[in-house]
Residue, then its C-alpha position, 0 to 999 in steps of 0.5 A: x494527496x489522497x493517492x492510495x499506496x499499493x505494496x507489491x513483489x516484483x524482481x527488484x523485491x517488495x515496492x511501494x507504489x501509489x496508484x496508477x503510477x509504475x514508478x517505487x516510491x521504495x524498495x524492500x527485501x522483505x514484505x514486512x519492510x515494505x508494509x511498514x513503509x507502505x503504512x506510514x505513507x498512507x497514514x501521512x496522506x490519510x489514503x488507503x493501504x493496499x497489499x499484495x501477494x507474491x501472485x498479484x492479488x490483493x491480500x488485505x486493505x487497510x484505510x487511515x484516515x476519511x473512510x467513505x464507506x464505514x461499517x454501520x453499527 
């Protein structure tokens, strides 16, 4: 599948979405919730983990499993 899988804050409180889509995968309470959820998904489909701040921007990305661009050394 490969879609990577954004955690998000939005009014119904902190989602995990995959890319290009509007749809919640699931829907949290906390973001800590969501990022362990969000973290599974993408290990389950050897994706990348993007998580959000409460503004939108992008805090940290994690990738689990092909990285196409590893660090040299």
């Amino acid at each position: 599948m490969n879609k990577n899988v954004h955690t998000v804050h939005n009014k119904n409180g902190w989602q995990n979405k995959f890319e290009n889509t509007s749809k919640a995968i699931n829907t949290y309470a906390t973001k800590q919730d969501a990022q362990n959820a969000g973290r599974l998904i993408a290990k389950q489909n050897n994706s990348e983990h993007i998580i959000h701040g409460l503004n939108g921007r992008i805090q940290s990305k994690n990738t689990y499993g092909k990285d196409p661009y590893p660090p040299r050394g």
